[in-house]
N, C-alpha and C positions, 0 to 999 in steps of 0.2 A: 815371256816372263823376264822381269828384269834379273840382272846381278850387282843391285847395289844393297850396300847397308850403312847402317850409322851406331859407330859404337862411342858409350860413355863412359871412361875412363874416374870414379874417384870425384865425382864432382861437388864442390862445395859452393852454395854460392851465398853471399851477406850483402844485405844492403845498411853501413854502420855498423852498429852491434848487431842488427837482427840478422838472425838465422832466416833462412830461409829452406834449404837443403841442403843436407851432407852425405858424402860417402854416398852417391848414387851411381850407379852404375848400371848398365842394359847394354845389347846390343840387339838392334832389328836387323833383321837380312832376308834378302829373297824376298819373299812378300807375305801379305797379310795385312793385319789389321790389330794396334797396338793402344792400349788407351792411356790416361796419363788424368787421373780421380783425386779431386778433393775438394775439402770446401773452398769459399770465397775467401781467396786473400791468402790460399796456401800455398802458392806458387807455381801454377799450371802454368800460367802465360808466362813467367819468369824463364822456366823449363821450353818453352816452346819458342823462346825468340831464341835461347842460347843454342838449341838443334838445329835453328835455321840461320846462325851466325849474324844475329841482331843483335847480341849481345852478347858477351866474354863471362864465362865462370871465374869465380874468386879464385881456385885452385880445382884442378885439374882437366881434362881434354875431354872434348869431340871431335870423332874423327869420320868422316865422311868417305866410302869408296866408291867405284863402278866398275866394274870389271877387273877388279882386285890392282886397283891403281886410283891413291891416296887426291882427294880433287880440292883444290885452292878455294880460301872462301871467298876471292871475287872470281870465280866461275859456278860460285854454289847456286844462285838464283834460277843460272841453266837447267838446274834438277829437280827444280822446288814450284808447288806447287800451296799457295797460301792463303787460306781465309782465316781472318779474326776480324775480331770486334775493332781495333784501332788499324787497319788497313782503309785508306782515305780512301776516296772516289773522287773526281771533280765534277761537281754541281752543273758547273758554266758549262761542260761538253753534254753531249748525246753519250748512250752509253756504248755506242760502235765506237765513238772517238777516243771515249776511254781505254777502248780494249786495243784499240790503233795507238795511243799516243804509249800505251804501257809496254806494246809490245816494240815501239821504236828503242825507248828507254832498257829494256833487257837484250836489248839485240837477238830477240827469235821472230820467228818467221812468222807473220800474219798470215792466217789460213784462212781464207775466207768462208771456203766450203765449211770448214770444222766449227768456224764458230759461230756459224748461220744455225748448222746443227745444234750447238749447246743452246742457242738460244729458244731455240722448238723444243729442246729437252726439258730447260727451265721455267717453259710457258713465257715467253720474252718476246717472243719472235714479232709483235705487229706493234712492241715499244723499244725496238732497237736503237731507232731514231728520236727518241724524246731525251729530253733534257734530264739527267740527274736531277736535279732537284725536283723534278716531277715527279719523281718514284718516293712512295713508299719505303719504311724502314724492310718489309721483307720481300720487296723487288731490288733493293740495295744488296741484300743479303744476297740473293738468287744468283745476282750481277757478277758478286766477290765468285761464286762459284764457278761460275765465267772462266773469270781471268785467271783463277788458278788451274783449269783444265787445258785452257788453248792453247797450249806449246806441248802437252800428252809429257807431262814430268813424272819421273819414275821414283817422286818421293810428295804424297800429299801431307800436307803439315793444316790439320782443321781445330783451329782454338774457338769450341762453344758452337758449334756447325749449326744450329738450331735455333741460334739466337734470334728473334723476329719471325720465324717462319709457322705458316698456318699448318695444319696437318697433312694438307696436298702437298705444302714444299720440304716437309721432313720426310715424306714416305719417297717424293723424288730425291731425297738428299742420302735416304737411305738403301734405297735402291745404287744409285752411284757409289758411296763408299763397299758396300760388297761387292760389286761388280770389280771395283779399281782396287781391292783388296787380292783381288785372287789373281793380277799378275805387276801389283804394285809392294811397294811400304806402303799403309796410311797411316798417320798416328791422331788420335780423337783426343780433343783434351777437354772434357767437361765436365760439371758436377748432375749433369741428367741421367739418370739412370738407363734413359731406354738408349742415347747415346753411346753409354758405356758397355749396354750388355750384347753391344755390337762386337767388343773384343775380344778376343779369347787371351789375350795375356795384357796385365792391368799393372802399371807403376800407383801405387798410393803415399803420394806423397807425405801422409800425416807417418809414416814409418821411416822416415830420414831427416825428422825434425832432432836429432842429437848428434 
């Protein structure tokens, strides 16, 4: 079971005049399974690049630890573990070369055992070598699942987890966030309800629109 967590501090964030969210605050620790609920355009993904240090709050702090020792944001990627919707692929590789060229680019270790494995987990395993652009919007999907598990990060960050997936890829998607819940973080951020009632403790963003 890991020892990290991620506390928010008073967070206000504006894009212009607009609001977005204020005065938010949370802290995850230890593990579990955390959600992050609203409608379209209320600021989930706002909220979820600013916990994975893609983006900077207007006023005030995230703070990231691991064994109660505060971690810099270009060593944050080493903990993080990422799928959304604007997470790119490259078309022109296979999707092993993807998971090779991304894992050069963060500097962790390419496991080849482990990620032979997730590929048998996500039903991938005899399209490992085919071209991105040959896949489907939810074998793209399945893919991002991939690369966010193959370095075993002790912080899952999942914006919209469901997005393109058929019912066989949400019960495997669902199956994995409980599993990596019970000795991880994961935080879920989507307006699906069966997503959501994955969480036992829920941010609703429409409550920090003042």
């Amino acid at each position: 079971m890991s020892n990290y967590s991620v506390r928010a501090d008073a967070l206000l964030k504006t894009f212009g005049r607009r609001l977005i969210f204020n005065n938010l605050s949370f802290e995850f620790k230890k593990n579990g399974i955390f959600g992050i609920a609203g409608a379209n355009g209320s600021g989930k993904s706002t909220l979820i690049k600013i916990i994975a240090g893609l983006i900077s709050p207007t006023r005030g702090s995230i703070i990231h630890t691991n064994e109660g020792k505060v971690i810099d944001s270009e060593h944050l990627h080493n903990y993080i573990g990422f799928v959304s919707p604007y997470l790119i692929l490259y078309d022109e590789f296979t999707a092993w070369e993807n998971l090779s060229y991304f894992a050069k680019i963060r500097g962790v270790k390419f496991d080849e055992e482990r990620i032979k494995f997730l590929f048998y987990r996500f039903s991938l395993q005899t399209r490992k070598d085919d071209y991105v652009k040959a896949y489907s919007s939810g074998m793209k999907q399945r893919l991002k699942f991939i690369f966010a598990l193959m370095h075993k990060p002790v912080l899952l960050i999942f914006d919209e987890p469901t997005s393109n997936l058929d019912d066989e890829g949400k019960a495997v998607v669902y199956e994995m966030i409980k599993e990596e819940g019970g000795k991880n973080i994961v935080i879920v951020a989507s307006n699906e309800k069966t997503d959501i009632s994955l969480c036992p403790e829920i941010i609703v963003l429409e409550n920090y629109k003042e």
